[in-house]
C-alpha positions as CSV (number, residue, x, y, z in Angstrom):
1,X,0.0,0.0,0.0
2,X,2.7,2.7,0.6
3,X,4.2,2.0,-2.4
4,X,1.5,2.4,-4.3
5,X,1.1,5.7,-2.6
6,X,4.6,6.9,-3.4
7,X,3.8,5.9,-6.9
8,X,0.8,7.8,-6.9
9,X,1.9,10.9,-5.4
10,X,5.4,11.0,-8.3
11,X,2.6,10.8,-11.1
12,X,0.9,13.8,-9.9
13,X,2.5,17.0,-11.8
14,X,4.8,19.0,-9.7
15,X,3.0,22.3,-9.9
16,X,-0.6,20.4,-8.1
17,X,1.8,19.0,-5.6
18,X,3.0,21.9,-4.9
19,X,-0.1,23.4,-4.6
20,X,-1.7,20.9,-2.5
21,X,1.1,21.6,0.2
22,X,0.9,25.1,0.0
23,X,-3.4,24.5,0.9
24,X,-1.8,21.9,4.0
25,X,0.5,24.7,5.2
26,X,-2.8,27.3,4.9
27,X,-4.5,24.9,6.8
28,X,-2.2,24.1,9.3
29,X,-1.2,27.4,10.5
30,X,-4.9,28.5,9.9
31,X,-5.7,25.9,12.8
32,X,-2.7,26.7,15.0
33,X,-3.1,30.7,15.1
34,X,-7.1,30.3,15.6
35,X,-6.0,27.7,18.9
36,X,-3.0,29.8,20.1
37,X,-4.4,33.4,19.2
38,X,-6.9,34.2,18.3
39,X,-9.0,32.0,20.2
40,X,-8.4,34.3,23.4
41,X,-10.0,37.2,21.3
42,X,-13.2,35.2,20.8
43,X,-13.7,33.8,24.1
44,X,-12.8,37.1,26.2
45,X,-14.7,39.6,23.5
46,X,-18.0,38.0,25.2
47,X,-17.0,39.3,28.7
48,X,-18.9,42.1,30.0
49,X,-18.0,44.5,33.2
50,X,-21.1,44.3,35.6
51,X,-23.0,47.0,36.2
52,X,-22.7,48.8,39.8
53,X,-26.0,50.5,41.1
54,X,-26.8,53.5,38.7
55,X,-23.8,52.6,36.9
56,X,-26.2,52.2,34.1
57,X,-27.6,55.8,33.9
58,X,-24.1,57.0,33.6
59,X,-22.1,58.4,30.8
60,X,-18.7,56.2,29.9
61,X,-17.0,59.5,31.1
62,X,-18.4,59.6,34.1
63,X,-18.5,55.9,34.6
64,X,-14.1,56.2,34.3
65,X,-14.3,58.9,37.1
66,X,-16.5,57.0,39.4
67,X,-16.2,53.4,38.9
68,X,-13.0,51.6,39.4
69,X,-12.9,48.3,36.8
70,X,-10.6,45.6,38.7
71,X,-9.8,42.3,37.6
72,X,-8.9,39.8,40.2
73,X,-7.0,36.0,39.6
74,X,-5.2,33.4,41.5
75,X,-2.9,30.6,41.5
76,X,-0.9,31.2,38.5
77,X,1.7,28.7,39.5
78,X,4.3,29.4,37.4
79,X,6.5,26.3,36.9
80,X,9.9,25.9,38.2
81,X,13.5,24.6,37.5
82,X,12.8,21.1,40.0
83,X,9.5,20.5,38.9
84,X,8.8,22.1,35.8
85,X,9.3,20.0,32.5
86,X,9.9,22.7,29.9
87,X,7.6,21.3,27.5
88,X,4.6,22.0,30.2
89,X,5.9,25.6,31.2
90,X,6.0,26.6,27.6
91,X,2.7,25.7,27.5
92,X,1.0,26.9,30.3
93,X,3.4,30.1,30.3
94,X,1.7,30.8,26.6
95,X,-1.7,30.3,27.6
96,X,-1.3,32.4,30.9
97,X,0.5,35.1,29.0
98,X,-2.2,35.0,25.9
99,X,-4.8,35.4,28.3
100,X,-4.0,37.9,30.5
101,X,-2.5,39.9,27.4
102,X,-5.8,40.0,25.7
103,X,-7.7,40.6,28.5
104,X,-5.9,43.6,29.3
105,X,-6.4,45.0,25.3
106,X,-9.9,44.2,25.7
107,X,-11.2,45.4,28.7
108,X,-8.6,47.5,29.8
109,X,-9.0,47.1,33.6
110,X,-7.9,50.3,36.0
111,X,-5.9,47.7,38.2
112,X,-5.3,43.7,38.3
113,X,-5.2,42.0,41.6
114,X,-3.4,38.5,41.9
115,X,-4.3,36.8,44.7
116,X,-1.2,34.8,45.8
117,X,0.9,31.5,44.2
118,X,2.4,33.4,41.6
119,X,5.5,31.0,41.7
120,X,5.0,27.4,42.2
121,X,8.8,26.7,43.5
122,X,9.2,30.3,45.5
123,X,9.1,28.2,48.9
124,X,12.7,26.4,47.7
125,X,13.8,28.4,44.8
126,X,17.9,29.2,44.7
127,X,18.7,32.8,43.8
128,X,19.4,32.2,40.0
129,X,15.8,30.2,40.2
130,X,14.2,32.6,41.6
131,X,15.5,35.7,39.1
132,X,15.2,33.3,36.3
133,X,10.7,33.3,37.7
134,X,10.8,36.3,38.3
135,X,11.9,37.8,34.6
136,X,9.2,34.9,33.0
137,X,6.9,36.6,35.3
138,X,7.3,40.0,34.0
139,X,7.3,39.0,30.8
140,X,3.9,37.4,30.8
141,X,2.1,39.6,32.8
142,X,3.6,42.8,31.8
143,X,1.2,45.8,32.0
144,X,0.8,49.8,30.4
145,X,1.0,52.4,32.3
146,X,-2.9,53.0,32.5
147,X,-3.1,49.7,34.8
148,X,-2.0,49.2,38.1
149,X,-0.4,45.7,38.8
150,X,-1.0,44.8,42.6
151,X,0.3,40.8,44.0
152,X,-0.2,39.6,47.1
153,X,1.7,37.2,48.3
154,X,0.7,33.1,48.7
155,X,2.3,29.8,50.7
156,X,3.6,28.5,47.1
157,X,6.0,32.1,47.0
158,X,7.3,31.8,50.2
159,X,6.6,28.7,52.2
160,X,3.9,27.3,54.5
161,X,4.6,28.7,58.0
162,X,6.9,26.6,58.8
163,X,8.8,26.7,55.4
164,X,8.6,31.0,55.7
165,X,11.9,32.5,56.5
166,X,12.2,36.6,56.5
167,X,14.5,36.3,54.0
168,X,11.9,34.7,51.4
169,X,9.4,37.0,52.8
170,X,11.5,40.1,51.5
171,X,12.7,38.7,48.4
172,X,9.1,38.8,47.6
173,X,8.1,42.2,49.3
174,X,11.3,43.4,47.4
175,X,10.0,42.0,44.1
176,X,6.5,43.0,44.3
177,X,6.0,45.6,46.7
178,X,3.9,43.7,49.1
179,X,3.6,44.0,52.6
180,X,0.9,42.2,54.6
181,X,-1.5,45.2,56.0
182,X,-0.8,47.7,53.5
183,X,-3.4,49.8,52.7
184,X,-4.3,50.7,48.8
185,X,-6.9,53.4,47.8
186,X,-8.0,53.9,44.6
187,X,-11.1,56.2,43.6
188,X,-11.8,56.4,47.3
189,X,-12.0,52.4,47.7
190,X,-9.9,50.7,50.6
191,X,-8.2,47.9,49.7
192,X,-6.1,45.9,52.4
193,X,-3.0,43.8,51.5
194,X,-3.1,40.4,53.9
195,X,0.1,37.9,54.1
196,X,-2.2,34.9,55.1
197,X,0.5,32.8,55.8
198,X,2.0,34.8,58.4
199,X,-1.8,34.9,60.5
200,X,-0.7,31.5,62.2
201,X,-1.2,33.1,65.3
202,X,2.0,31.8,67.0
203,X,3.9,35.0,67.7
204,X,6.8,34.1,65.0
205,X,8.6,37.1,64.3
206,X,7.5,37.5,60.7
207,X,3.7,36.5,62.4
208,X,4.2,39.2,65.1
209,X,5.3,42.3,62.9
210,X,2.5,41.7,59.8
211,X,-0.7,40.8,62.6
212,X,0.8,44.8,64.7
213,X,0.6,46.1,61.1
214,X,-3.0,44.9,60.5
215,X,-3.7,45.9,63.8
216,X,-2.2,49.7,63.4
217,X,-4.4,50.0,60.6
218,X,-7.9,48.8,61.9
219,X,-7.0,51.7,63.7
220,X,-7.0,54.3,61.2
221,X,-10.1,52.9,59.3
222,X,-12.2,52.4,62.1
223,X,-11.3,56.1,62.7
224,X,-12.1,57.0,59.2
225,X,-15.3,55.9,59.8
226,X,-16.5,57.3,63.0
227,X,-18.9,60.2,62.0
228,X,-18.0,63.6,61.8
229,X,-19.3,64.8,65.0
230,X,-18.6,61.8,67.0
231,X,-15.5,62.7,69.1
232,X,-12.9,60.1,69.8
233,X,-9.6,60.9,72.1
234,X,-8.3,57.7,70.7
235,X,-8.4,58.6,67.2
236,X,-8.1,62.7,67.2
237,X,-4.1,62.2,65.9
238,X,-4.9,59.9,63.2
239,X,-4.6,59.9,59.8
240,X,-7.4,60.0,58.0
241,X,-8.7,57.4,55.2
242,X,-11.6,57.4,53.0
243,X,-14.4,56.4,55.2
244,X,-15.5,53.1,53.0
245,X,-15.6,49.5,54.0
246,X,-12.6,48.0,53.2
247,X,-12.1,44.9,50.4
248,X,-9.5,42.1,51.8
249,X,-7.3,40.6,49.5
250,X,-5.5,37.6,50.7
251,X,-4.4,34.2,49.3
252,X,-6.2,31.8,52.2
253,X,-10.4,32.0,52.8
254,X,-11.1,32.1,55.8
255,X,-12.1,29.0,57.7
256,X,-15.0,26.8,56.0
257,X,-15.9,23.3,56.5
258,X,-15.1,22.2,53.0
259,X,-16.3,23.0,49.5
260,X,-19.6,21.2,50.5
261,X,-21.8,24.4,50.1
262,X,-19.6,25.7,47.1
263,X,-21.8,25.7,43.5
264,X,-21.0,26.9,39.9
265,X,-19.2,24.6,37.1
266,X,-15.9,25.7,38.4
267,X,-16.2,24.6,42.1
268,X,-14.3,21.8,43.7
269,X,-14.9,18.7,41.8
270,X,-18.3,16.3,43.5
271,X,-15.1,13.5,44.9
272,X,-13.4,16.8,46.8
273,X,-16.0,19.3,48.0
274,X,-16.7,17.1,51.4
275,X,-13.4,16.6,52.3
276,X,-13.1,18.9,55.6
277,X,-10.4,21.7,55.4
278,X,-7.2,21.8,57.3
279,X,-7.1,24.6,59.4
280,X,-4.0,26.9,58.7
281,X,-3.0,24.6,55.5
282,X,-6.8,24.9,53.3
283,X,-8.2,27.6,55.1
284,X,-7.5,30.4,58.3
285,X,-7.7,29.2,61.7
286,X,-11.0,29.9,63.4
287,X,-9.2,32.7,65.1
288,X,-7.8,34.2,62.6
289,X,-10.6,34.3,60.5
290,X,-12.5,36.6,63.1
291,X,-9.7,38.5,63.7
292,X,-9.8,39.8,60.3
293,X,-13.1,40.3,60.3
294,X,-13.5,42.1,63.6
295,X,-10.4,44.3,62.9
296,X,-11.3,45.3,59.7
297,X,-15.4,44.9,59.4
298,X,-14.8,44.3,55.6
299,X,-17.8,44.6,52.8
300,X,-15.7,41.8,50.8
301,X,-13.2,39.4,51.0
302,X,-11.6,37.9,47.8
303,X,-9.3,34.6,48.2
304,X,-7.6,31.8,46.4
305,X,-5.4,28.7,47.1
306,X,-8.0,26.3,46.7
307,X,-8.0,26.5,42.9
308,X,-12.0,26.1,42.8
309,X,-14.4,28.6,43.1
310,X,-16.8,29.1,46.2
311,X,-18.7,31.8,47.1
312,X,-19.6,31.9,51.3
313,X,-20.8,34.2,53.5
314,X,-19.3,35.1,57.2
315,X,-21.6,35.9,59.8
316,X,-24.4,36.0,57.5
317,X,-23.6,39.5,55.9
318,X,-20.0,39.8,54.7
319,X,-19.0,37.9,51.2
320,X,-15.9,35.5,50.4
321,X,-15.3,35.0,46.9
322,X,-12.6,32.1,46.3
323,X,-11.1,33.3,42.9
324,X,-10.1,29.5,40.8
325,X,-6.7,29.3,39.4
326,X,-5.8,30.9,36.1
327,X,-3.5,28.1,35.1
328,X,-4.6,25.4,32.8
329,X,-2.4,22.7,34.5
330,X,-5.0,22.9,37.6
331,X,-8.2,23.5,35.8
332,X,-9.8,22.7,32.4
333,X,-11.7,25.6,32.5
334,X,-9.8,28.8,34.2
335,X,-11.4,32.1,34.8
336,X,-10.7,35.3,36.5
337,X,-13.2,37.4,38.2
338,X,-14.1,41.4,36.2
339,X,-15.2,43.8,39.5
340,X,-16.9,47.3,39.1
341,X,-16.4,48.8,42.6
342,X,-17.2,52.1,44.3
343,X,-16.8,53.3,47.6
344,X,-19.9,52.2,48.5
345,X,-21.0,49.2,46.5
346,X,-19.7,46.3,44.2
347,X,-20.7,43.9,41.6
348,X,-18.6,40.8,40.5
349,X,-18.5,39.4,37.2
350,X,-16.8,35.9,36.1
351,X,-15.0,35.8,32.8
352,X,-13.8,32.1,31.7
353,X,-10.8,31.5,29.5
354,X,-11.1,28.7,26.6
355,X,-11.9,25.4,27.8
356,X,-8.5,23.2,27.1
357,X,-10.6,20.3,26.2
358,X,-12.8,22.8,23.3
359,X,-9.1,23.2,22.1
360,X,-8.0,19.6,22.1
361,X,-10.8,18.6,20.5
362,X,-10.4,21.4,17.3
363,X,-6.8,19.9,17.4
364,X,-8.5,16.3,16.9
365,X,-10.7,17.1,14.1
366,X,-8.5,19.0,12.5
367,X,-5.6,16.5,12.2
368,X,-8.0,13.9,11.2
369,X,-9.7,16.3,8.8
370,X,-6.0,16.9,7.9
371,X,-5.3,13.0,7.2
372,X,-8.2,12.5,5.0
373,X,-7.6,15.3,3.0
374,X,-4.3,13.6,2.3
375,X,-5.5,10.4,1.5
376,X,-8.4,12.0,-0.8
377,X,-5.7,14.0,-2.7
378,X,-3.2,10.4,-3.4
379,X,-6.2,9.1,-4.8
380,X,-6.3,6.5,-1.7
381,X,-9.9,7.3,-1.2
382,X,-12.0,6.2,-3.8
383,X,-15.6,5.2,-3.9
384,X,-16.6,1.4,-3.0
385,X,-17.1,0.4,-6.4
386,X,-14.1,1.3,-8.2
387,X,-12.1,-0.1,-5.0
388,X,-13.8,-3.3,-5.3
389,X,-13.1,-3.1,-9.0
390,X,-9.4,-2.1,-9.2
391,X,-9.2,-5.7,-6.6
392,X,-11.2,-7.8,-9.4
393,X,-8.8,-6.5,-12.0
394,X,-5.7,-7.1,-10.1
395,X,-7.0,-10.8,-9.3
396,X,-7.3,-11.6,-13.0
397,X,-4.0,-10.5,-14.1
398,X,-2.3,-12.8,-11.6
């Protein structure tokens, strides 16, 4: 049979072969730049920002002035030197950076929030490892000037609590200018910068100095938001701070049972969501998780590390939203979450990436589209009849 093809395919004229190729190569990079381009474009053209309360009587300029557009992801995990087969990272690495490239040309957020595990090897990575992460990082998730870049740090970037040193806690802070309980306001909106790992609760030294920081700032917005004519000796030197409920950003939830209440078609798979939670390893401690929210009385708390989504509320009022990961190599089907936010309200809105398995599966019909066309075109392919014919004829001449 294959030398019947090779015979086949010298008897075709040169200038047909050569045009038949030129159609494979058209249709071969037709497929690859729809799956590794352009593919983003479609999926992420469908996303819309929510709309906040009478967001949508206002003009678009006034909308800019008022509204602050945030986009918030998790867990990008980028691979490392120990673990990391190359072949994987330049996979993931392209899909992360195609992503959150076209996201930004598309809805061209005011500032991106990524909620912790940016590294996946930052707990044990050597100097050179760690510069060598750190350059990929910037490469993929580079930003304009119009956008604001803020990262908070996770336990993949420098250690569970007993991995975390302060010298992988700076190296980090150094990188990324994090520290746990800073304070960010934009457009009159608190935001407040948590290092989960460090609320242990233990009195480590790196535990001790990021819970007096929270602490010292509690202070100020609780201040902030005493009323005008309400006098307080205890606050009458302090600085004061837009008086608006503050958003925590942080890469633990707070404590939780499991994933059993947790709904969507990105949660925790039906196998996982009633495993119970480790405290301090899955989730906050108890105590921790109402220290935060009696020091800081938050209107929303946005989280990661458990690479699923879950939405929960906290003393029946105040909101968690776990944010899934936005790598492919924990999730078919990665997302990251579009907020509209004011000083006074929010509304959430989840954008999904493309589906991996959508992707495989236009590979698979395209390579087998792909081999039939080749067979067609050799003339390997022929109707029933004159198969069965071109057999009969061959049996009578032997």
């Amino acid at each position: 049979m294959l030398s019947s093809m090779s015979t086949t395919v010298k008897n075709l004229p040169l200038k047909r072969r050569l045009c038949f190729l030129l159609k494979l190569v058209c249709f071969v990079s037709s497929v690859l730049i729809f799956c590794e381009f352009l593919i983003y474009y479609v999926v992420i053209f469908q996303c819309r920002w929510p709309d906040v309360k009478g967001g949508a009587h206002m003009s678009e300029k006034e909308t800019s002035a008022l509204v602050l557009k945030a986009i918030i992801l998790a867990d990008t995990h980028l691979l490392g030197e120990i673990k990391g087969h190359w072949l994987d990272k330049l996979r993931r690495e392209w899909q992360m950076e195609r992503s959150f490239q076209t996201a930004l040309w598309l809805l061209q957020p005011d500032i991106v929030f990524i909620l912790g595990d940016v590294f996946d090897e930052g707990k044990w990575s050597s100097p050179q490892a760690w510069a060598d992460d750190v350059r990929r990082f910037r490469k993929m998730f580079k930003y304009p000037v119009s956008t604001e870049l803020v990262v908070i740090v996770g336990n993949h970037d420098i250690g569970f609590h007993y991995e975390m040193t302060a010298y992988k806690v700076n190296r980090f802070e150094k990188v990324f200018n994090f520290t746990s309980g800073k304070l960010i306001t934009r457009k009159g909106i608190n935001f407040v910068l948590v290092n989960s790992v460090a609320m242990e609760g233990d009195g480590c030294a790196v535990c001790s100095t990021s819970e007096a920081k929270l602490v010292a700032l509690s202070h100020k917005l609780n201040c902030s938001q005493q009323k005008l004519n309400h006098s307080n000796k205890g606050c009458s030197n302090v600085e004061k701070l837009p008086a608006s409920e503050p958003i925590l950003l942080q890469h633990y939830p707070l404590y939780r049972k499991s994933d059993a209440e947790c709904t969507g078609e990105d949660s925790a798979p039906p196998e996982e969501k009633n495993i119970p939670f480790k405290e301090k390893y899955d989730v906050l401690s108890r105590e921790a998780s109402q220290k935060l929210l009696w020091w800081f009385q938050p209107r929303l708390i946005l989280s990661g590390h458990t690479h699923s989504a879950c939405e929960v509320l906290h003393v029946g009022k105040v909101p968690e939203i776990s944010v899934p990961s936005f790598s492919w190599r924990n999730r078919n089907n990665p997302s990251f979450i579009m907020g509209s936010i004011t000083p006074t309200d929010f509304s959430l809105q989840k954008c999904f990436l493309p589906f991996e398995s959508r992707v495989f599966t236009i590979y698979c019909a395209a390579g087998a589209l792909l081999v039939i066309l080749v067979l067609a075109h050799v003339q390997l392919l022929t109707p029933p009849f004159y198969f069965a014919q071109r057999l009969i004829s061959k049996h009578k001449a032997v």
